[in-house]
Structure formats: C-alpha cells, structure tokens
mmCIF file of the N, C-alpha and C atoms, coordinates in Angstrom:
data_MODEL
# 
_entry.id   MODEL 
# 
loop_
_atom_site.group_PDB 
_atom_site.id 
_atom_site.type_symbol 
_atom_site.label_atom_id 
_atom_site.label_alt_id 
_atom_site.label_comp_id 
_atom_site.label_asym_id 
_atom_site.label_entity_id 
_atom_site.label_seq_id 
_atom_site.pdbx_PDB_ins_code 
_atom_site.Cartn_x 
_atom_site.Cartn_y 
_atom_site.Cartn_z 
_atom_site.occupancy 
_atom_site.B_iso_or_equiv 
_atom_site.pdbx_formal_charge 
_atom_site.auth_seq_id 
_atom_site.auth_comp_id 
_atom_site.auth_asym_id 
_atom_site.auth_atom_id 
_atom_site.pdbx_PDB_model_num 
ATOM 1   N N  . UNK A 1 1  ? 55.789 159.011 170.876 1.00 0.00 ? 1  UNK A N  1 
ATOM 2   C CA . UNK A 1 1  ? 55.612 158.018 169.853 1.00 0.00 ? 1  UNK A CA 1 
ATOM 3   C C  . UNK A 1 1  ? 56.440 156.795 170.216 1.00 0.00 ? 1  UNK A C  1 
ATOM 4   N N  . UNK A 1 2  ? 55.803 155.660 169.543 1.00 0.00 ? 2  UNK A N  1 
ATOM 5   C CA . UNK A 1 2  ? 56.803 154.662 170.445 1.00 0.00 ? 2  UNK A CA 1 
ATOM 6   C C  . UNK A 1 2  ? 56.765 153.743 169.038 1.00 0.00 ? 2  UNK A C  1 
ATOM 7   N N  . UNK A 1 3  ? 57.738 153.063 168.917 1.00 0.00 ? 3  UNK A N  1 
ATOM 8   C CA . UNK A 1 3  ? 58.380 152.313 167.301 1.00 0.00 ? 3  UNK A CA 1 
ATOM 9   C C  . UNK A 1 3  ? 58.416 151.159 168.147 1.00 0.00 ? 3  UNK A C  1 
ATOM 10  N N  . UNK A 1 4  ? 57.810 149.951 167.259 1.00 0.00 ? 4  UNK A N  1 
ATOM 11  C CA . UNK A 1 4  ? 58.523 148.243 167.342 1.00 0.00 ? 4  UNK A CA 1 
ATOM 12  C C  . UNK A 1 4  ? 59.253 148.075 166.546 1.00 0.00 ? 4  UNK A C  1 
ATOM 13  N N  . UNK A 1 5  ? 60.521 147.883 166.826 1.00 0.00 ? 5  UNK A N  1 
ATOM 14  C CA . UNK A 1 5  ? 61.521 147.321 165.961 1.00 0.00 ? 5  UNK A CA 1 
ATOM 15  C C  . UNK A 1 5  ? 61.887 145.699 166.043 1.00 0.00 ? 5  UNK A C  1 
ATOM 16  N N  . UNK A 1 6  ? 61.925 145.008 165.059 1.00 0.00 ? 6  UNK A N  1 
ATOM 17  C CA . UNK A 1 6  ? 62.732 143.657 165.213 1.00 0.00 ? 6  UNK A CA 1 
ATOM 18  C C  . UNK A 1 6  ? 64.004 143.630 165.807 1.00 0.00 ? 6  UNK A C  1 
ATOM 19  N N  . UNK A 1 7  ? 64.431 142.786 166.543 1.00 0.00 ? 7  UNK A N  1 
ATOM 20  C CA . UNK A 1 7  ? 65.900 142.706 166.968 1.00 0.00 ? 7  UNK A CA 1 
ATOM 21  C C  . UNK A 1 7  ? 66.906 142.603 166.306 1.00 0.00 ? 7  UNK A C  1 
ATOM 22  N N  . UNK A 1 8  ? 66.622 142.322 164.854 1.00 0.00 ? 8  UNK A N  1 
ATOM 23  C CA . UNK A 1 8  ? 67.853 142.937 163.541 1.00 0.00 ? 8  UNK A CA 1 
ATOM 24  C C  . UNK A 1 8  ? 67.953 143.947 163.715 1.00 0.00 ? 8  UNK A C  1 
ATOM 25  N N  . UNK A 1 9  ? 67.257 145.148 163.427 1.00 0.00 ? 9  UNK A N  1 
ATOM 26  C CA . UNK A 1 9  ? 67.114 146.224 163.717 1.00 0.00 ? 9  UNK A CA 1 
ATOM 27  C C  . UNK A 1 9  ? 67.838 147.095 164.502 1.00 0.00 ? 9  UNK A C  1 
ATOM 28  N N  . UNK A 1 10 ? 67.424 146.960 166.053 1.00 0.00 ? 10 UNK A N  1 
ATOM 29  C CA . UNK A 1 10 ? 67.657 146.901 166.894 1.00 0.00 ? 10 UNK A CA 1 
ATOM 30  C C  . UNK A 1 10 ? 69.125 147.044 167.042 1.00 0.00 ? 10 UNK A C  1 
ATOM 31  N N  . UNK A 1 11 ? 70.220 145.607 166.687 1.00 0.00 ? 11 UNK A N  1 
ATOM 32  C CA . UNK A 1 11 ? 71.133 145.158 166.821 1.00 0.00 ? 11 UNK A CA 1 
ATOM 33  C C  . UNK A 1 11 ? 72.189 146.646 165.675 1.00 0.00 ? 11 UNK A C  1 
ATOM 34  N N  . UNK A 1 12 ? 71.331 146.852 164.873 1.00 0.00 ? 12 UNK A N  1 
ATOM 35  C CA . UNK A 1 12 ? 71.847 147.095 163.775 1.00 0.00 ? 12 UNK A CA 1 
ATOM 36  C C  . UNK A 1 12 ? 72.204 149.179 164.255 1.00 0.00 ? 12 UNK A C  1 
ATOM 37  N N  . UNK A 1 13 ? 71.065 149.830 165.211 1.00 0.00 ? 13 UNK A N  1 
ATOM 38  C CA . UNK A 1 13 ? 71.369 150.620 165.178 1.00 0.00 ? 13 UNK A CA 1 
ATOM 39  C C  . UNK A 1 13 ? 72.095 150.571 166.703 1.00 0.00 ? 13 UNK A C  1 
ATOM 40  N N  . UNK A 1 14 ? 71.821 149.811 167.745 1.00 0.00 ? 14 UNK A N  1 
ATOM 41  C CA . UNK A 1 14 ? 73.214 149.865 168.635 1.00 0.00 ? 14 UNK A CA 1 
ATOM 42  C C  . UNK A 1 14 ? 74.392 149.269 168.180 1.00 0.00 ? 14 UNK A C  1 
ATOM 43  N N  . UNK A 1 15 ? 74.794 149.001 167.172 1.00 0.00 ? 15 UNK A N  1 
ATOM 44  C CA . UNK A 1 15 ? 76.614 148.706 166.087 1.00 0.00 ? 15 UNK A CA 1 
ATOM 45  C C  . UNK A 1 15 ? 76.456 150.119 165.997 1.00 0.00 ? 15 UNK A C  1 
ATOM 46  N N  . UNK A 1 16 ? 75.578 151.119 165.269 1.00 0.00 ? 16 UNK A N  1 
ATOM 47  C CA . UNK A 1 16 ? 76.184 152.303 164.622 1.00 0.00 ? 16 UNK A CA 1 
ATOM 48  C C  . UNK A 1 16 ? 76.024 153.406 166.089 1.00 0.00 ? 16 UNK A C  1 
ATOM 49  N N  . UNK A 1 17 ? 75.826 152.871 167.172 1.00 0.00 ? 17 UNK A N  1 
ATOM 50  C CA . UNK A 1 17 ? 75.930 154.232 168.208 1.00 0.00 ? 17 UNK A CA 1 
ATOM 51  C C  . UNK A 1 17 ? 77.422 153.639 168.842 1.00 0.00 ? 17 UNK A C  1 
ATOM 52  N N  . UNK A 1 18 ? 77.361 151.982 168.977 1.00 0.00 ? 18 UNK A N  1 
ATOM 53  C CA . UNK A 1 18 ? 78.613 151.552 169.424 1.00 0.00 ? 18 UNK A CA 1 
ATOM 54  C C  . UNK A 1 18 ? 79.966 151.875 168.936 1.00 0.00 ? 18 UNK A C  1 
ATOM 55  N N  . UNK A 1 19 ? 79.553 152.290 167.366 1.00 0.00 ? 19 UNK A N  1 
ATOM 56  C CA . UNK A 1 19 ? 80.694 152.259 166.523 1.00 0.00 ? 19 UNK A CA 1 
ATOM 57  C C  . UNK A 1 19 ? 81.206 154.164 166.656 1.00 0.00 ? 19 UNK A C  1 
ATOM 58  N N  . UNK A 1 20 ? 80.252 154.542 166.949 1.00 0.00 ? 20 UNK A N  1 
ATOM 59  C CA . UNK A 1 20 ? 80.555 156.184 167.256 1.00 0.00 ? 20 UNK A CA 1 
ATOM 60  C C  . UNK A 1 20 ? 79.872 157.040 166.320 1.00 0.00 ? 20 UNK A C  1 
ATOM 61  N N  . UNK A 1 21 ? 79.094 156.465 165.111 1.00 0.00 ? 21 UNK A N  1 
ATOM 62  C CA . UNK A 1 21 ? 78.510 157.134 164.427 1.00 0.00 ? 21 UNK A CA 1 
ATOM 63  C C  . UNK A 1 21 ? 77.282 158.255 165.161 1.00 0.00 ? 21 UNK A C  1 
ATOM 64  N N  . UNK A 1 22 ? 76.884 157.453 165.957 1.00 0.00 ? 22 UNK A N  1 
ATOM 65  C CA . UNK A 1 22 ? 75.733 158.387 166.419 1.00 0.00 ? 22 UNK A CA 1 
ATOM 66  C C  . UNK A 1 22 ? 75.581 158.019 167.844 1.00 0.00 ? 22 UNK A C  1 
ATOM 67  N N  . UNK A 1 23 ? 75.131 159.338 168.641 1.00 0.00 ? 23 UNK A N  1 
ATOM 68  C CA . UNK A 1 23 ? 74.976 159.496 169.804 1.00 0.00 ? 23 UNK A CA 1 
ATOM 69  C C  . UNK A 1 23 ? 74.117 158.387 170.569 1.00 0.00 ? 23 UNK A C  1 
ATOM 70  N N  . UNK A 1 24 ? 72.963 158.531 170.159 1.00 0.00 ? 24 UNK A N  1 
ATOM 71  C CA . UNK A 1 24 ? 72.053 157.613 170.393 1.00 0.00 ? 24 UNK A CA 1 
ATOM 72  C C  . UNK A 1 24 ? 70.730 157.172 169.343 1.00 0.00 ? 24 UNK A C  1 
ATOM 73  N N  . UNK A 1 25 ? 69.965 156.305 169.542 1.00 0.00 ? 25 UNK A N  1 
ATOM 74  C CA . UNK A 1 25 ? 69.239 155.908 168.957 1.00 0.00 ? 25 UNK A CA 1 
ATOM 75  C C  . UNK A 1 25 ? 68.409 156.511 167.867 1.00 0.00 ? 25 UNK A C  1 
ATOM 76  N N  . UNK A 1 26 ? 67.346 157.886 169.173 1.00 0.00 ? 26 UNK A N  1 
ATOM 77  C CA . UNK A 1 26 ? 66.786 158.826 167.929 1.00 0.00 ? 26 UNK A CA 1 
ATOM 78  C C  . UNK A 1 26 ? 67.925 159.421 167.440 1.00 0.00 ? 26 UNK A C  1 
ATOM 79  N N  . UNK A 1 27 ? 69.028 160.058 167.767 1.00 0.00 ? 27 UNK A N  1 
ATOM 80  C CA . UNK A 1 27 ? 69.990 160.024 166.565 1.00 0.00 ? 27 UNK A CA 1 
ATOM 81  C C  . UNK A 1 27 ? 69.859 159.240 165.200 1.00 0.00 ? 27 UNK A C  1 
ATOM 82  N N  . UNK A 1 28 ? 70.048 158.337 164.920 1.00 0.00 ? 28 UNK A N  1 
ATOM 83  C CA . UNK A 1 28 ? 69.858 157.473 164.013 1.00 0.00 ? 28 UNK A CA 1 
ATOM 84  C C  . UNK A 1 28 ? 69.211 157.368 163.245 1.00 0.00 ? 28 UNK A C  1 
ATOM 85  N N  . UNK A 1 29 ? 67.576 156.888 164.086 1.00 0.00 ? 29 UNK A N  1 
ATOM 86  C CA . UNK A 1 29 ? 66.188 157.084 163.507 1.00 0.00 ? 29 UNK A CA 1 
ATOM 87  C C  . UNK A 1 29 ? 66.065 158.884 163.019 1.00 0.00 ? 29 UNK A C  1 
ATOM 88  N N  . UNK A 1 30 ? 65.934 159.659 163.413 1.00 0.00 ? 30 UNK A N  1 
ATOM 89  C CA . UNK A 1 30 ? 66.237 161.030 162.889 1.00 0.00 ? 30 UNK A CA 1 
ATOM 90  C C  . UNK A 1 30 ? 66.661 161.206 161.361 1.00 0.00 ? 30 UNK A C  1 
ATOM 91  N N  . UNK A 1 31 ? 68.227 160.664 161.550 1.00 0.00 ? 31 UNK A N  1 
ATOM 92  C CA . UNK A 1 31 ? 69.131 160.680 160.075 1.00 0.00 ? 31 UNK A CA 1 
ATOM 93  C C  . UNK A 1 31 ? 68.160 159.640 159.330 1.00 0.00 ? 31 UNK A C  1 
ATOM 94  N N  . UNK A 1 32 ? 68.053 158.503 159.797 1.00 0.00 ? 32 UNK A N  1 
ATOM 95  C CA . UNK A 1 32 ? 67.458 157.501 158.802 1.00 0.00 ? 32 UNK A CA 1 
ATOM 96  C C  . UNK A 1 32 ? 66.128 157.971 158.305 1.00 0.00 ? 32 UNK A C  1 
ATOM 97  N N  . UNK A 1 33 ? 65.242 158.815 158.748 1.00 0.00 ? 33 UNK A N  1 
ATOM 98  C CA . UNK A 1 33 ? 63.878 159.177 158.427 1.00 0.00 ? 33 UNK A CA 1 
ATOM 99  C C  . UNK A 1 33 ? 64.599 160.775 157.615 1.00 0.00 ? 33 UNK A C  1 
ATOM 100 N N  . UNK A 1 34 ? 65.441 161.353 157.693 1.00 0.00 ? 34 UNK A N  1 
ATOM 101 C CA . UNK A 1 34 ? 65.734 162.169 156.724 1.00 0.00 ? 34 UNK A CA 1 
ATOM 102 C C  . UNK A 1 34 ? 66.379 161.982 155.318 1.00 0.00 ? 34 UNK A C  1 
ATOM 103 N N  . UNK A 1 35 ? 67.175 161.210 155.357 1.00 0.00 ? 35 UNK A N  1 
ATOM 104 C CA . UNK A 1 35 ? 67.729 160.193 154.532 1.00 0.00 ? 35 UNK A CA 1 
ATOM 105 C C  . UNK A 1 35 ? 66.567 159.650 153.661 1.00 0.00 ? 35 UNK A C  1 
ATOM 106 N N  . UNK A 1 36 ? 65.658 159.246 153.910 1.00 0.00 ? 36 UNK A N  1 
ATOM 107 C CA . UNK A 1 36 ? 64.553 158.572 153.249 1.00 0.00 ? 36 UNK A CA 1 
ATOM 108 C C  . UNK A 1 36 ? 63.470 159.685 152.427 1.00 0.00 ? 36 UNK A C  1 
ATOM 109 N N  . UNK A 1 37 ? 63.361 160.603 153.547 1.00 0.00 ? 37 UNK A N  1 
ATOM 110 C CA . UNK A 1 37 ? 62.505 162.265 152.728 1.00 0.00 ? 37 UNK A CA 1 
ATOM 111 C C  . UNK A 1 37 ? 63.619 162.474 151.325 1.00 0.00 ? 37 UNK A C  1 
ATOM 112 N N  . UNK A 1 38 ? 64.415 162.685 151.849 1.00 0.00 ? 38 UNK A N  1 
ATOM 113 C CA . UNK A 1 38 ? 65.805 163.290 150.513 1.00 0.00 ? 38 UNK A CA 1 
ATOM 114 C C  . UNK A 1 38 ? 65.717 162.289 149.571 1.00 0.00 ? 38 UNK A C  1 
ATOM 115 N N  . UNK A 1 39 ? 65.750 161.179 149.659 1.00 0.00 ? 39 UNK A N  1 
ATOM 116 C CA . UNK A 1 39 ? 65.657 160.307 148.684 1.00 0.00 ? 39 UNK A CA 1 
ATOM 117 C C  . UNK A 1 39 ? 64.185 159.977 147.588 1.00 0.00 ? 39 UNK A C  1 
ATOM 118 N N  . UNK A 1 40 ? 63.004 160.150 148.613 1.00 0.00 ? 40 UNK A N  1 
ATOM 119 C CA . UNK A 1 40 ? 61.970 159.930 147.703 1.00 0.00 ? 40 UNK A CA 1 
ATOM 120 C C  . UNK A 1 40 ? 62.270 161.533 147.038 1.00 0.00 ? 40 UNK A C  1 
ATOM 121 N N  . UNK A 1 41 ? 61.934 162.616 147.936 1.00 0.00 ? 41 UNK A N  1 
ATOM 122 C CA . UNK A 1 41 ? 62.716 164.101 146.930 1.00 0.00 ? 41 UNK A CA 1 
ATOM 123 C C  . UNK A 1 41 ? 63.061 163.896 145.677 1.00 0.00 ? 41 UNK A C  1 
ATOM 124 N N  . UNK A 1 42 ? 64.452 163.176 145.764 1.00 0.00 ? 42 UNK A N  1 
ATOM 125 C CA . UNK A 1 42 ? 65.243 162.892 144.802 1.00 0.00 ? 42 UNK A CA 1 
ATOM 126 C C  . UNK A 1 42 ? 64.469 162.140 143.751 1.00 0.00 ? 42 UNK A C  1 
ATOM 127 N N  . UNK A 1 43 ? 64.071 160.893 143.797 1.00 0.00 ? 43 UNK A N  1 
ATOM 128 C CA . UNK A 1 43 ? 62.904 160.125 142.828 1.00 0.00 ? 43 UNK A CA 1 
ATOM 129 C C  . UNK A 1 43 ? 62.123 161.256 141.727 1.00 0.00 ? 43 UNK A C  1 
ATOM 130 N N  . UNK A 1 44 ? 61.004 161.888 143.111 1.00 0.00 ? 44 UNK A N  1 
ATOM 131 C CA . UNK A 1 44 ? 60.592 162.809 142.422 1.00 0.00 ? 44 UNK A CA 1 
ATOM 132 C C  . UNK A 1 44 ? 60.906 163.731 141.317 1.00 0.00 ? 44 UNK A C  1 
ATOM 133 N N  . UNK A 1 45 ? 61.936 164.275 141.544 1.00 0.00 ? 45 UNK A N  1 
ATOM 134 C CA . UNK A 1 45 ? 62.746 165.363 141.254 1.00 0.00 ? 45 UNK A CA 1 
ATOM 135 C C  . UNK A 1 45 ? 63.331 164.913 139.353 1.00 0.00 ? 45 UNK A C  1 
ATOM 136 N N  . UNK A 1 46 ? 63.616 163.203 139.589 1.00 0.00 ? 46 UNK A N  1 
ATOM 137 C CA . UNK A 1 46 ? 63.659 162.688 138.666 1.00 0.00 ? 46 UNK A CA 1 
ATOM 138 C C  . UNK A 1 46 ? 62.407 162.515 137.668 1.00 0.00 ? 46 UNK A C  1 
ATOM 139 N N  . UNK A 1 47 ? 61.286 162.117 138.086 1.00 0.00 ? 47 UNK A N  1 
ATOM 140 C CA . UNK A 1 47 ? 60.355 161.748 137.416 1.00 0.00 ? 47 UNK A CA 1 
ATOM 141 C C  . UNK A 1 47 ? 59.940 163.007 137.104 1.00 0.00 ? 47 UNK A C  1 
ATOM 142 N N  . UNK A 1 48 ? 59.953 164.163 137.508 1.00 0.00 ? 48 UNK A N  1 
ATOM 143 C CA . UNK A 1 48 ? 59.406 165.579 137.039 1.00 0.00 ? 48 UNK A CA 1 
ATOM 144 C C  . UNK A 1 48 ? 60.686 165.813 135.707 1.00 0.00 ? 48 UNK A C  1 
ATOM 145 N N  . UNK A 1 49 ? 62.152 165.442 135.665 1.00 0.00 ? 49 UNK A N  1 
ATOM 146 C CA . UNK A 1 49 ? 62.367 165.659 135.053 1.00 0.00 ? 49 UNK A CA 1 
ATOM 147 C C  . UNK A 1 49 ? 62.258 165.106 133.380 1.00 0.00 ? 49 UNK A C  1 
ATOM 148 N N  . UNK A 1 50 ? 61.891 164.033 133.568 1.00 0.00 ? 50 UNK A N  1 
ATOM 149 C CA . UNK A 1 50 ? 61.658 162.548 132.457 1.00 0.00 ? 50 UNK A CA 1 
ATOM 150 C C  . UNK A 1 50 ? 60.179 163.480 132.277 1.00 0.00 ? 50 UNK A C  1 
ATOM 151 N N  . UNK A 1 51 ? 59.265 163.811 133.104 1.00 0.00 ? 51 UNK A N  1 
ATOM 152 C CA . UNK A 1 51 ? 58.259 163.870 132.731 1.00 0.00 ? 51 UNK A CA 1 
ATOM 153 C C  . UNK A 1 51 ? 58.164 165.508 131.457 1.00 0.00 ? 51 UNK A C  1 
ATOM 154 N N  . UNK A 1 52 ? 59.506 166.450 132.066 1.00 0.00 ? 52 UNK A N  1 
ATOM 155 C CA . UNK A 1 52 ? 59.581 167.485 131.046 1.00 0.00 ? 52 UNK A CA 1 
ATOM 156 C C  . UNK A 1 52 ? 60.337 167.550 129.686 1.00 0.00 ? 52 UNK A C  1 
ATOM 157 N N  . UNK A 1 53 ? 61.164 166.229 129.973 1.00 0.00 ? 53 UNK A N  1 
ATOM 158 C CA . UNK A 1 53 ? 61.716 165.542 128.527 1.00 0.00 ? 53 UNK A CA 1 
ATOM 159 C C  . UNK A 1 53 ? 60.775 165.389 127.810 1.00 0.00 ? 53 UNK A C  1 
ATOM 160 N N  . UNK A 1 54 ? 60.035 164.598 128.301 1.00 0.00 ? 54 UNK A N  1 
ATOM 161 C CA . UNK A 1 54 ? 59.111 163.777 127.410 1.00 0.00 ? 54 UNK A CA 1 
ATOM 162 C C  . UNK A 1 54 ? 57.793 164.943 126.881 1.00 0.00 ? 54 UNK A C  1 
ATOM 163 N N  . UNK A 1 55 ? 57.518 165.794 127.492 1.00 0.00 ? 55 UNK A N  1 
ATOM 164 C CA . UNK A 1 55 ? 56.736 166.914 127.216 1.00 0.00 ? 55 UNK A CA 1 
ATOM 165 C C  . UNK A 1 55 ? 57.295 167.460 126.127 1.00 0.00 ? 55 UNK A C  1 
ATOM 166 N N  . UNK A 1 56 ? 58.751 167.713 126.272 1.00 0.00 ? 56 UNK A N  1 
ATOM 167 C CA . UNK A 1 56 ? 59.756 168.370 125.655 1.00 0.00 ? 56 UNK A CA 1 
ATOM 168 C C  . UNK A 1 56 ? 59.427 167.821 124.165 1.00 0.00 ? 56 UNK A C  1 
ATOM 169 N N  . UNK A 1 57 ? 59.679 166.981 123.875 1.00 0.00 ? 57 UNK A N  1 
ATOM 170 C CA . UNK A 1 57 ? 59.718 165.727 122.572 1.00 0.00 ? 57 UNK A CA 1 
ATOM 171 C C  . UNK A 1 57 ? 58.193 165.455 121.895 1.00 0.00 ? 57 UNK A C  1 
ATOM 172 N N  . UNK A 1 58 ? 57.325 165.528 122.895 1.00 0.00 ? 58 UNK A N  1 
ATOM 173 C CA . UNK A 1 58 ? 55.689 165.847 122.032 1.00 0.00 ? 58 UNK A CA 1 
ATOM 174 C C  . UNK A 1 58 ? 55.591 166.923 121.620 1.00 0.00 ? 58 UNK A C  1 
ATOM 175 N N  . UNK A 1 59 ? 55.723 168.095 121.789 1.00 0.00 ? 59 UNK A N  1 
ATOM 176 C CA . UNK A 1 59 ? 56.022 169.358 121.418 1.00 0.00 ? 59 UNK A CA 1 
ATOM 177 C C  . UNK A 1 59 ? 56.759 169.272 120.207 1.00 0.00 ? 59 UNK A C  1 
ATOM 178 N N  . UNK A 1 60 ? 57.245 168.695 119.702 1.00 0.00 ? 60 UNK A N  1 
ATOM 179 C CA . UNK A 1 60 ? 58.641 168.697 118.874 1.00 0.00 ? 60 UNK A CA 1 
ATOM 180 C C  . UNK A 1 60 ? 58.275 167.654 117.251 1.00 0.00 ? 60 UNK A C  1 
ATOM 181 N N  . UNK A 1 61 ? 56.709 166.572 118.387 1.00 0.00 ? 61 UNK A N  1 
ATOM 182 C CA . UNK A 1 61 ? 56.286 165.745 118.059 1.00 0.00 ? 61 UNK A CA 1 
ATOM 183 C C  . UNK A 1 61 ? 57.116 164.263 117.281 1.00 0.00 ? 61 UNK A C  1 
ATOM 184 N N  . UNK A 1 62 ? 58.042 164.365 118.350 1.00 0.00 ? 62 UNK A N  1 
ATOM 185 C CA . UNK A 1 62 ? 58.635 163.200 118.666 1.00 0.00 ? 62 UNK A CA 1 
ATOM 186 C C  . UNK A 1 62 ? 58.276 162.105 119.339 1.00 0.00 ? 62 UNK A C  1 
ATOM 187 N N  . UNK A 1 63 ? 57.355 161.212 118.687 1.00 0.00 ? 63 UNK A N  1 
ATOM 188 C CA . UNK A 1 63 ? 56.604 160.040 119.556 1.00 0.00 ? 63 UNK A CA 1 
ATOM 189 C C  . UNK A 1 63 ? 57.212 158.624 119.059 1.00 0.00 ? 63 UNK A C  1 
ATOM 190 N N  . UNK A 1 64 ? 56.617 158.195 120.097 1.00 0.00 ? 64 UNK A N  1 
ATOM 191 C CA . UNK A 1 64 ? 57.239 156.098 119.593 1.00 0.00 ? 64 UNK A CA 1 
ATOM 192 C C  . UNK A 1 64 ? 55.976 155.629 119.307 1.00 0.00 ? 64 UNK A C  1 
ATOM 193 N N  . UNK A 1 65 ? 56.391 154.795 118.734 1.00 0.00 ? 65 UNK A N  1 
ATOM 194 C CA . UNK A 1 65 ? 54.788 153.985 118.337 1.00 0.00 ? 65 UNK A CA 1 
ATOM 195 C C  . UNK A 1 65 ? 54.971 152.526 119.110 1.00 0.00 ? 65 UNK A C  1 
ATOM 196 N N  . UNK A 1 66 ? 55.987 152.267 120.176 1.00 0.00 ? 66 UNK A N  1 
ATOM 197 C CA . UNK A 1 66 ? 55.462 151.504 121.319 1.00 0.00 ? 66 UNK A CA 1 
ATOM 198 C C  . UNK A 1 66 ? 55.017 151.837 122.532 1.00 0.00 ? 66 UNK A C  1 
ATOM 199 N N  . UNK A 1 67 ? 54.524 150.700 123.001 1.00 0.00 ? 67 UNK A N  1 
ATOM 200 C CA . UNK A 1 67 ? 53.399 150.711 124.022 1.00 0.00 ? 67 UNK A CA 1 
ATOM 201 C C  . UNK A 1 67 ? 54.203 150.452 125.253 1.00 0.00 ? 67 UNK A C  1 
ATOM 202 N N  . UNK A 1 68 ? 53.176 151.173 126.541 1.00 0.00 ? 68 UNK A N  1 
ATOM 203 C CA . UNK A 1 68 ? 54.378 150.822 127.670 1.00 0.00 ? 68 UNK A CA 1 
ATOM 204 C C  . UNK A 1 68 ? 54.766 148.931 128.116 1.00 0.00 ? 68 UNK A C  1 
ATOM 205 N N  . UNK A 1 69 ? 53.915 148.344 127.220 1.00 0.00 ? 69 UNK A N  1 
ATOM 206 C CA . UNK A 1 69 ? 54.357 147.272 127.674 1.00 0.00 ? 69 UNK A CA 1 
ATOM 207 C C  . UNK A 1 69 ? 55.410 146.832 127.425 1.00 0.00 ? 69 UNK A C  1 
ATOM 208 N N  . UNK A 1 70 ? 55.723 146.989 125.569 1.00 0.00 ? 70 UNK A N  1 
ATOM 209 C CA . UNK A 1 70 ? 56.900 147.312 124.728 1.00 0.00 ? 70 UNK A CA 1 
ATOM 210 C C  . UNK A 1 70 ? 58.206 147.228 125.189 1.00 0.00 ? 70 UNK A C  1 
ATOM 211 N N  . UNK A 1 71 ? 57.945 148.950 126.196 1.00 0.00 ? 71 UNK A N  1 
ATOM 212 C CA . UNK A 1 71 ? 59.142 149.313 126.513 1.00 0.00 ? 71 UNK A CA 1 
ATOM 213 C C  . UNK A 1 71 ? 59.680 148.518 128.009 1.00 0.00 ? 71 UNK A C  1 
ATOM 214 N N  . UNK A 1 72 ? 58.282 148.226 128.519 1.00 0.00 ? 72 UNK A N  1 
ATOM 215 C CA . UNK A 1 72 ? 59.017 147.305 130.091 1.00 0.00 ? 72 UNK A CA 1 
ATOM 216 C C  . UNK A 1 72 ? 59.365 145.872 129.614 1.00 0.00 ? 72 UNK A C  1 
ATOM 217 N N  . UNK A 1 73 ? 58.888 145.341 128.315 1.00 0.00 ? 73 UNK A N  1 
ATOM 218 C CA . UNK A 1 73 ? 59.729 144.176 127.852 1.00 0.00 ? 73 UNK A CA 1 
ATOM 219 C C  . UNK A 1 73 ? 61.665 144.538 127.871 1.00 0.00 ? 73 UNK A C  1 
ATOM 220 N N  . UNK A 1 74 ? 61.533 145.350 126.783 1.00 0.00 ? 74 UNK A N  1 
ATOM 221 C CA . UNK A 1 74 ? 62.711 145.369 126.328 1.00 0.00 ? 74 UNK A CA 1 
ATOM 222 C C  . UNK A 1 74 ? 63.640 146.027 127.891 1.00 0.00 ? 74 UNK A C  1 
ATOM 223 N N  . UNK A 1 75 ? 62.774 146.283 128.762 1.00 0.00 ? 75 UNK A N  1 
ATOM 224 C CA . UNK A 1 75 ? 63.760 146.475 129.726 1.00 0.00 ? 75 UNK A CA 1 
ATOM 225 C C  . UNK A 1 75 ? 64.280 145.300 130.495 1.00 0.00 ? 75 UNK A C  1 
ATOM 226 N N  . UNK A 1 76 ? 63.398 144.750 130.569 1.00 0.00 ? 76 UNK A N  1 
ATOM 227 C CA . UNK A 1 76 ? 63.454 143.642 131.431 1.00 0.00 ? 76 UNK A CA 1 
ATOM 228 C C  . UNK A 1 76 ? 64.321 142.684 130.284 1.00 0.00 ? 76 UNK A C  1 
ATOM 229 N N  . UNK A 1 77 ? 64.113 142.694 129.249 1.00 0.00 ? 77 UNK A N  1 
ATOM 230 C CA . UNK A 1 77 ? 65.336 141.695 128.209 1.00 0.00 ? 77 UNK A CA 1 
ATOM 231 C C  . UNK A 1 77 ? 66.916 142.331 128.575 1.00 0.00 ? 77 UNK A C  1 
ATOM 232 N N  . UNK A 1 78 ? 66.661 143.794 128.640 1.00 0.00 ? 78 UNK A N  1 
ATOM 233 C CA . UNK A 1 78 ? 68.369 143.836 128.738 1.00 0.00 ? 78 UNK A CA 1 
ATOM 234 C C  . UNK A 1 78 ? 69.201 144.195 129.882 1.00 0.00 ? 78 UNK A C  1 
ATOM 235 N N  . UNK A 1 79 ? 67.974 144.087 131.159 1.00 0.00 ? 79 UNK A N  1 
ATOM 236 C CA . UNK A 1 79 ? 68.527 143.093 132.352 1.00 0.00 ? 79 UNK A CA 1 
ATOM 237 C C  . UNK A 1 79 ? 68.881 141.824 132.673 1.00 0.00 ? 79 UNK A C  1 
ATOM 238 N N  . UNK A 1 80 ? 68.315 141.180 131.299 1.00 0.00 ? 80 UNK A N  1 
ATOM 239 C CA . UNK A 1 80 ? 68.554 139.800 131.691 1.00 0.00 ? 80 UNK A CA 1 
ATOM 240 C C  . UNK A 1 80 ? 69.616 139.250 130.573 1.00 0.00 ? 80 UNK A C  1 
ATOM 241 N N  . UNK A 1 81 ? 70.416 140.830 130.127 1.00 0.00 ? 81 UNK A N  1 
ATOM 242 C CA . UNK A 1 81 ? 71.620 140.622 129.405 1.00 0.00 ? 81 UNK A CA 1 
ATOM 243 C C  . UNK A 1 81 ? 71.693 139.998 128.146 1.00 0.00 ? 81 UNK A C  1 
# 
C-alpha cells in the first residue's frame, strides 16, 4: 500500500521518530490508525449509551415537547455563552 502525505505531515511524523517516540514511520501510522479505531469505538460506545438513556426515559414516558431543532438552538446559544 502506498500513502501520499503532504510535507506537513511528513515533517510532523519524522519530529516524532526524531524525538524517540517511535521507531519508524509505519510505527506511527500504525499507532495513529489505532488511535483513530479506539476513538470512533469510543463515540460509538457513547451514542449507544445516550441512545439507552433515552430509551430508558420513554419507557418511563419521559418526553420533551422540543424539537431537534430546539435543542441544537439552545446548544449552539450556550456556546456562544
């Protein structure tokens, strides 16, 4: 398999073999492509759990009477503090 990388890139994973973190390159790419599985994992792992809350609470028949637009307003308001 053969990867194009930009020369940011590039630059960025010979600092972390220079620096001693890692042996060599696929070193790197390796961790960095596992690193990324574990993390969407993780996402997942989240949204299955929100998704059994929220199962949890219809059952219980605990509902909102807003809409998802509603709720991505008010998110986006109290990001913007």
């Amino acid at each position: 398999m053969e990867i194009a990388l930009s020369s940011e890139l590039e630059k960025i994973i010979e600092y972390k073999i220079r620096s001693g973190g890692y042996q060599n390159a696929s070193e790197f790419i390796r961790e960095a492509i596992l690193r990324a599985v574990e993390h969407d994992q993780l996402k997942f792992s989240k949204l299955n759990e929100a998704i059994a809350i929220g199962m949890e609470q219809a059952e219980r028949g605990e509902f909102s009477s807003k809409t998802v637009q509603d709720i991505i307003k008010e998110k986006e308001a109290a990001k913007k503090g």
